[in-house]
C-alpha positions as CSV (number, residue, x, y, z in Angstrom):
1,X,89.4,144.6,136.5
2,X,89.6,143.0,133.6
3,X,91.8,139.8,133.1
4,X,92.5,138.5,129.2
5,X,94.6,135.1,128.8
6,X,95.4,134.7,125.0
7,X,97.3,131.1,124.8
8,X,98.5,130.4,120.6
9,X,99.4,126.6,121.3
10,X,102.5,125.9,120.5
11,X,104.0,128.6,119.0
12,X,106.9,128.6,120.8
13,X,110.2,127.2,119.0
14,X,113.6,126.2,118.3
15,X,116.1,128.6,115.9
16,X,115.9,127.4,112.5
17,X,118.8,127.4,109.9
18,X,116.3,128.3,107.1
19,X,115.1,131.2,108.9
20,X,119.2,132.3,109.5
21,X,119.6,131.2,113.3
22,X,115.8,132.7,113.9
23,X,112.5,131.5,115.6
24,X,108.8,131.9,114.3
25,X,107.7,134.5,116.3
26,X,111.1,136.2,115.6
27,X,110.5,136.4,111.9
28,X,106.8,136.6,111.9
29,X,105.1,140.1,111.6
30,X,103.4,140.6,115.3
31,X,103.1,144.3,116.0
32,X,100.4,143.5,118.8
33,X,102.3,141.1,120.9
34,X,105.5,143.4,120.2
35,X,103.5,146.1,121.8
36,X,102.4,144.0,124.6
37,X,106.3,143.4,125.0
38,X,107.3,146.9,125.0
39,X,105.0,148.3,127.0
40,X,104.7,145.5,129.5
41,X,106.4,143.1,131.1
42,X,108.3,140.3,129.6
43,X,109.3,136.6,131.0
44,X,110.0,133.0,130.8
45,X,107.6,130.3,132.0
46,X,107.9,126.4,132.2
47,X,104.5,124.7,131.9
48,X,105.6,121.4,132.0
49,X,106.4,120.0,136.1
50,X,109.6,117.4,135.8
51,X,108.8,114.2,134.7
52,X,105.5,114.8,133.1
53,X,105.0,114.7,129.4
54,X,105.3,117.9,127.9
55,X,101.6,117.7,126.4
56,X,98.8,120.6,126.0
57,X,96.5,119.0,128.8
58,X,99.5,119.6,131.3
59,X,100.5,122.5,130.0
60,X,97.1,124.7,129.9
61,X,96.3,123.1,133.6
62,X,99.4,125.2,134.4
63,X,98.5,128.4,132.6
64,X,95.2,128.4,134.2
65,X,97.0,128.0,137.8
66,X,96.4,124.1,138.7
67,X,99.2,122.3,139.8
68,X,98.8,119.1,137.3
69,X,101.0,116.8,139.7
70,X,98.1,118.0,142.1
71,X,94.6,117.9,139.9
72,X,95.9,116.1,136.4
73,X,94.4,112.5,136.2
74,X,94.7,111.8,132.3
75,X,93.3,114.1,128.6
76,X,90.6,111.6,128.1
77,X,88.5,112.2,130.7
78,X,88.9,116.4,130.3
79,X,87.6,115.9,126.6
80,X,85.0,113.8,128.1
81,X,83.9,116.4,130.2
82,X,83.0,118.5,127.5
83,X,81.3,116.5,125.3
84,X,78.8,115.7,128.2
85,X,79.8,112.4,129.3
86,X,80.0,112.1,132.7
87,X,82.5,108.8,134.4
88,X,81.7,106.9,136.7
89,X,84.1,105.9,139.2
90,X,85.3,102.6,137.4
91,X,85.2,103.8,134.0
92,X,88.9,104.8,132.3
93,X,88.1,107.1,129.2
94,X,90.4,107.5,126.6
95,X,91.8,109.8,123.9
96,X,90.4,107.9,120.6
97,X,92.4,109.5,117.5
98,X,91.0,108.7,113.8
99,X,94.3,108.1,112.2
100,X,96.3,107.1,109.0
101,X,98.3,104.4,108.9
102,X,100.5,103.1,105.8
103,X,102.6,100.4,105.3
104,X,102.7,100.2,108.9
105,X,103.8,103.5,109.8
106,X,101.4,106.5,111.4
107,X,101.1,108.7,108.2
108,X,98.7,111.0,109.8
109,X,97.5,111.5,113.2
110,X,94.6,113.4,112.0
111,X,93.6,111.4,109.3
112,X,93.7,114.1,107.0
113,X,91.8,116.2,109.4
114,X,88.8,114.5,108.8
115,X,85.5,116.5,109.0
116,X,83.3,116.5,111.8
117,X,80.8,114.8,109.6
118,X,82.1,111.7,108.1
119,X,83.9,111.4,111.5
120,X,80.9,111.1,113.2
121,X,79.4,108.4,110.7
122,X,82.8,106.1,111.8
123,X,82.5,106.0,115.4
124,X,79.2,105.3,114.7
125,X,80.2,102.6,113.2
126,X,82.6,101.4,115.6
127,X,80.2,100.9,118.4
128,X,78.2,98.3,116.3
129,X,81.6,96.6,115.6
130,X,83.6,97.0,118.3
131,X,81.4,98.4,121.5
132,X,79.7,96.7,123.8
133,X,78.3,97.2,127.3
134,X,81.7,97.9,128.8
135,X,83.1,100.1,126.0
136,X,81.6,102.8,124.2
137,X,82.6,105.7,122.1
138,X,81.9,108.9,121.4
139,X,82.1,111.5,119.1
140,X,84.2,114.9,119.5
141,X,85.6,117.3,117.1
142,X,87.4,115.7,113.4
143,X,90.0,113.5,114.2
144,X,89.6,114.2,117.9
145,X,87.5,111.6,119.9
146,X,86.5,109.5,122.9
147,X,86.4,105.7,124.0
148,X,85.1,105.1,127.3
149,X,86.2,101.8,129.6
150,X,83.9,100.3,132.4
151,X,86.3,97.8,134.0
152,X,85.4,95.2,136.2
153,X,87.3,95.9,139.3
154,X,89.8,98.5,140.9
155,X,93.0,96.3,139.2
156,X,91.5,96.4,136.3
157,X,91.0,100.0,136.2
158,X,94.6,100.4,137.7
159,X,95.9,98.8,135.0
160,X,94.7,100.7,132.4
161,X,95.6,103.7,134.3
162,X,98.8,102.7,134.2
163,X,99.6,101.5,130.5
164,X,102.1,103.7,128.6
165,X,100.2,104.9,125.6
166,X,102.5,107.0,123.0
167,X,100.3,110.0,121.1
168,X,100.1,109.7,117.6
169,X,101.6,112.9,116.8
170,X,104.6,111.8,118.5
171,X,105.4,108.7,116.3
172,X,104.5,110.5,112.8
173,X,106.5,108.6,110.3
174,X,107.6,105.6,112.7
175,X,106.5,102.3,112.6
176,X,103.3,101.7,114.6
177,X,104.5,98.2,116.3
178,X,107.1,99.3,118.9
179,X,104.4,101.7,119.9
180,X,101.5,99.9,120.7
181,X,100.7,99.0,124.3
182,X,102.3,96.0,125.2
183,X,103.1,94.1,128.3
184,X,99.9,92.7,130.5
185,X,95.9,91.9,130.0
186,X,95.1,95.7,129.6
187,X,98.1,96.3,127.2
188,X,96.9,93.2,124.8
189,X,93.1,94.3,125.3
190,X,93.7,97.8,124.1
191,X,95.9,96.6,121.2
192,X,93.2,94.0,120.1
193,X,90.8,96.9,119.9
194,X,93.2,99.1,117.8
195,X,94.0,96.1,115.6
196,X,90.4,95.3,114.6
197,X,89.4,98.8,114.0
198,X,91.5,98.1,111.1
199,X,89.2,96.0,109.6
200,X,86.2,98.1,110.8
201,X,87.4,101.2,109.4
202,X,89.2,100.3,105.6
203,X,86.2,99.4,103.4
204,X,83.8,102.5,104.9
205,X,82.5,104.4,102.1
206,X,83.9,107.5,104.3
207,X,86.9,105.9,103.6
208,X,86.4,104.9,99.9
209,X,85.4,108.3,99.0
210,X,88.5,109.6,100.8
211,X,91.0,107.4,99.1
212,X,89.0,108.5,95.5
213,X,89.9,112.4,96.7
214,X,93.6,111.3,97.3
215,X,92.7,112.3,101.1
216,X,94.0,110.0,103.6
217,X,91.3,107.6,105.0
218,X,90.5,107.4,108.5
219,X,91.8,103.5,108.8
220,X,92.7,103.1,112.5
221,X,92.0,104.3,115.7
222,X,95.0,105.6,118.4
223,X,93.8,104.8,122.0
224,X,96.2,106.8,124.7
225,X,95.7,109.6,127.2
226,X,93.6,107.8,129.6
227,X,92.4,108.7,132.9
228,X,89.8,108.4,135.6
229,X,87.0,111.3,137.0
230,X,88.9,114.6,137.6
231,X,88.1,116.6,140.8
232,X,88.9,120.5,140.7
233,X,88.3,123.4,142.8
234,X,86.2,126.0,140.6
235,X,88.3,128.8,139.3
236,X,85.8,131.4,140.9
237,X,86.9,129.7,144.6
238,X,90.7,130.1,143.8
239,X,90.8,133.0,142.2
240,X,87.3,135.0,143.1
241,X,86.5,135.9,139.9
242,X,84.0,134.3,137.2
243,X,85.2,133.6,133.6
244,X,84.7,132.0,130.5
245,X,86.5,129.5,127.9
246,X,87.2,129.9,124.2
247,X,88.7,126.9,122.2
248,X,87.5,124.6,119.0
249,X,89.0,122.1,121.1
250,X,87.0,119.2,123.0
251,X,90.3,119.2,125.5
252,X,90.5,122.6,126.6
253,X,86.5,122.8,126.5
254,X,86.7,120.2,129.0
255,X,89.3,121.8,131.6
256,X,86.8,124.8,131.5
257,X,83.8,123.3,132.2
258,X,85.5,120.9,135.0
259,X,86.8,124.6,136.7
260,X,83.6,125.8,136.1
261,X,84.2,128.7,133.7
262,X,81.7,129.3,130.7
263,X,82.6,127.4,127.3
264,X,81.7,129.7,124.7
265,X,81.1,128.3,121.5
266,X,82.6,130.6,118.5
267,X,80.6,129.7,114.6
268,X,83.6,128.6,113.1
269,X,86.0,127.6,115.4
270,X,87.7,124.6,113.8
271,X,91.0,123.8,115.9
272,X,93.0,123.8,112.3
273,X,94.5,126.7,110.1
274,X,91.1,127.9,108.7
275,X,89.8,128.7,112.4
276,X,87.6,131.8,112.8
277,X,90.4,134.1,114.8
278,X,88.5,137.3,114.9
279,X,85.4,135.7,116.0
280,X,87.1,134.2,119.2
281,X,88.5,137.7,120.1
282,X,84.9,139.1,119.4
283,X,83.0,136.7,121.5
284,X,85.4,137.1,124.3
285,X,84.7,140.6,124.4
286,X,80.9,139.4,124.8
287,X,81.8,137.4,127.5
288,X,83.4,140.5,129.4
289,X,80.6,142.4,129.4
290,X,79.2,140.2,132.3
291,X,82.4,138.2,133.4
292,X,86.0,139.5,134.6
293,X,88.5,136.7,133.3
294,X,88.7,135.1,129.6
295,X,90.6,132.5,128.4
296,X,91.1,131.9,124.2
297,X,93.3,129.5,122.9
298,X,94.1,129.1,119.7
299,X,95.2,125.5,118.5
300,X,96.7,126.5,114.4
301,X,100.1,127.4,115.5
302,X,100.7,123.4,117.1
303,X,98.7,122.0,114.5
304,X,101.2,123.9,111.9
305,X,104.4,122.6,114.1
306,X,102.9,119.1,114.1
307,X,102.7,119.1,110.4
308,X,106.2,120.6,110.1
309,X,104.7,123.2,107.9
310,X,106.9,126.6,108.3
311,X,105.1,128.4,106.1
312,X,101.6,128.0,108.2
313,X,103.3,128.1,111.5
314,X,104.1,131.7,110.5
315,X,101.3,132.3,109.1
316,X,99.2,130.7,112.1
317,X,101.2,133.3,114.4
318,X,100.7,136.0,112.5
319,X,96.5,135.8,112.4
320,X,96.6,135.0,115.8
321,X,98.4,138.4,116.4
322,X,96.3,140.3,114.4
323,X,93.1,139.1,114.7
324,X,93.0,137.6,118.1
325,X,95.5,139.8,120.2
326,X,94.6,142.8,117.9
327,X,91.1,142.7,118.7
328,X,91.5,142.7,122.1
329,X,93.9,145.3,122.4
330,X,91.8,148.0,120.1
331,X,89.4,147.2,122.6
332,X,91.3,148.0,125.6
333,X,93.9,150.2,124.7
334,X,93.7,153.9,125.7
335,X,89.9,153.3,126.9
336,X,90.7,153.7,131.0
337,X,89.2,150.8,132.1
338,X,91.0,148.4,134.2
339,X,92.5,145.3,132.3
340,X,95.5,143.2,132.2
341,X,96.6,140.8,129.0
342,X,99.1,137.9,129.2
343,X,99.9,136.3,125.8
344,X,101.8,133.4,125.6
345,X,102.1,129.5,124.2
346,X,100.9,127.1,126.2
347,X,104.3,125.2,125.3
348,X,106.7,124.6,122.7
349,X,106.1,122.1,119.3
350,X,109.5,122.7,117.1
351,X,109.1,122.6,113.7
352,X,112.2,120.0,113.7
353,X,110.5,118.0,116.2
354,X,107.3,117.6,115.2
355,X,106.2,117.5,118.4
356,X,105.9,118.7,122.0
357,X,108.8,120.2,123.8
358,X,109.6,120.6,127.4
359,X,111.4,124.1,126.5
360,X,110.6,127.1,128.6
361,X,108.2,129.6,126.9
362,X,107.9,133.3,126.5
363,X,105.2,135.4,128.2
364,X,104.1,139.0,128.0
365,X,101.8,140.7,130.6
366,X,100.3,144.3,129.6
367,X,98.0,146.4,131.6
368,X,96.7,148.2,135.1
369,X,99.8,147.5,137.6
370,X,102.0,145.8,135.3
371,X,105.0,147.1,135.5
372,X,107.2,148.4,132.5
373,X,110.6,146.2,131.3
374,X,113.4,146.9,128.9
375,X,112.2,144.5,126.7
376,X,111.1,145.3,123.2
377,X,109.6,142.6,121.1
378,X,107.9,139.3,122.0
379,X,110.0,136.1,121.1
380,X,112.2,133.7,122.6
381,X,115.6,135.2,122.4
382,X,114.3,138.3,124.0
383,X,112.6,136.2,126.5
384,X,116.1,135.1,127.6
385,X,117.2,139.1,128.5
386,X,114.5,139.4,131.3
387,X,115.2,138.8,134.9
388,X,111.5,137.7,134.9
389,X,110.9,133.8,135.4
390,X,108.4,131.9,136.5
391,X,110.0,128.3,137.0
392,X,106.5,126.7,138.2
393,X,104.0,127.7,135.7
394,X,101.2,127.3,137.6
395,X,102.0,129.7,139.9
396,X,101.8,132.3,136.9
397,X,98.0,132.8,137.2
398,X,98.3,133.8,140.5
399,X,100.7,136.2,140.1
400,X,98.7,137.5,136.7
401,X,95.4,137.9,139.2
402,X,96.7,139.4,142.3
């Protein structure tokens, strides 16, 4: 048997009056997932346990059948796992975001999606400005990166742990003040650090040349989604099959290698709108040939609800339906081997909002054993009409395996 997890990240979302009462995925042109609908099974899912933020770490934990109010420690240190950099047990790493701010308000939580590239040459240059033997960073993906605490003792590192750190992408627009850490040594220490990268960051050539392209410069960094060493059982243990990982992004990389499954690296994966969809469905056929479970997720459709760009949401939900889910069906359909799909979002980032949403999102299941609803098409609203429901999403991959 074959077992396909296709996640679009954040697709799901909220009615919209310019789209006459509808959703995204109910407007967009998706004849794959509509198929998957039709001649599977249909349901709603909550990723998100109570009480925890409603963010993509969290959420793809869940899809791939980890309890996060069991196994989640903090985003930082799953990105660090994939970039190779291995904590030790005092050492906090952090989510380090390249960002824009103007007039004292986050413009851009990507920085104008900075390339890998000139990204690099910055974080270079903060560790010879702001790093030091306890506090290093490191390069990921764009505007997506790492800095890395080694405290001094266990309060220490408790109270980094515990500092409230807001993501950028949630304060887009808003004045940056009322959301830096505050309150305690660690608060001021990280805010210091923030501050000063300021100064680090403005007169960079990256950063001249950026402002000359009326790009937005990369002018501050964003610490938050800290965390210490994750400990996982391997996928293969739980669910006795081996399995590999497709994703441009360092975060979802990271949960894979900590689980143990293969990262495969696609030539032009990006994580943005420009991503290389078809080659993501093509190398996780690949990976099938010796492996029984793939996961590919597709970031475009959350960076599009981020943005609060309808046009590329659509258009983000569309490729991934054609190219990604299409691919993998052509493959599968009608050949008489043993497979099962489930496509879904990982969770919910309304156009309106900008942002993450706790909202309950829609899956579809297709395959060998799956058994056949009433439901048609592949959206929220239809979502609703099913009897299926799956209140604890972790306990969807289960269910999807056995």
């Amino acid at each position: 048997m074959k077992y396909i997890v296709l996640v679009g990240d954040g697709m799901g979302d909220r009615p919209l009056e310019e789209l006459g009462g509808k959703t995204p995925l109910e407007v967009a042109r998706i004849p794959n997932m509509n198929f998957i609908a039709e001649k599977g099974r249909v349901g709603l899912t909550n990723m998100i346990p109570a009480r925890m933020a409603p963010a993509s770490d969290v959420a793809n934990l869940s899809i791939l059948g980890y309890n996060p109010r069991k196994y989640y420690t903090g985003r930082g240190p799953l990105e660090a796992a994939n970039i190779g950099v291995e904590l030790a047990e005092d050492e906090v790493a952090f989510r380090c975001n390249l960002v824009t701010v103007a007039d004292g308000r986050m413009a851009d939580y990507s920085a104008g999606h900075i390339s890998n590239e000139e990204a690099a040459r910055l974080i270079d240059v903060l560790n010879v400005k702001l790093g030091t033997k306890d506090v290093k960073f490191y390069a990921g993906m764009s505007y997506r990166h790492l800095m890395v605490i080694k405290c001094r003792d266990k309060d220490e590192l408790k109270g980094f742990v515990k500092l409230k750190c807001t993501p950028p992408h949630d304060i887009l627009g808003k004045k940056i003040n009322g959301h830096l850490p505050r309150k305690g040594d660690s608060a001021e220490y990280l805010k210091r650090l923030m501050v000063e990268s300021r100064d680090a960051l403005a007169g960079h050539e990256v950063n001249r040349v950026r402002v000359d392209l009326k790009e937005n410069p990369a002018n501050m960094i964003w610490l938050w989604g800290q965390g210490t060493r994750p400990s996982m059982p391997k996928f293969s243990e739980l669910y006795k099959v081996e399995g590999a990982i497709i994703s441009a992004v360092d975060l979802i990389k990271g949960i894979g290698k900590t689980i143990g499954l293969k990262v495969v690296d696609v030539p032009g994966a990006t994580g943005y709108y420009d991503t290389n969809y078809r080659g993501k469905a093509e190398y996780a056929l690949e990976s099938l040939k010796d492996r029984d479970f793939v996961f590919v997720h597709v970031e475009a459709p959350d960076e599009a609800g981020h943005n609060g760009d309808l046009k590329e949401k659509i258009a983000a939900i569309e490729k991934f339906d054609k190219l990604v889910v299409g691919t993998v069906l052509e493959r599968f359909k009608g050949s008489g081997e043993e497979f099962r799909i489930v496509v879904l979002s990982d969770h919910a980032t309304p156009l309106a909002l900008r942002t993450h949403a706790r909202d309950y999102v829609c899956f579809a299941m297709y395959g060998t054993d799956i058994e056949q609803d009433e439901i048609l098409y592949f959206n929220e609203k239809e979502a609703k009409l099913s009897k299926f429901r799956i209140d604890r999403g972790h306990e969807m991959m289960e269910f999807f395996i056995r």
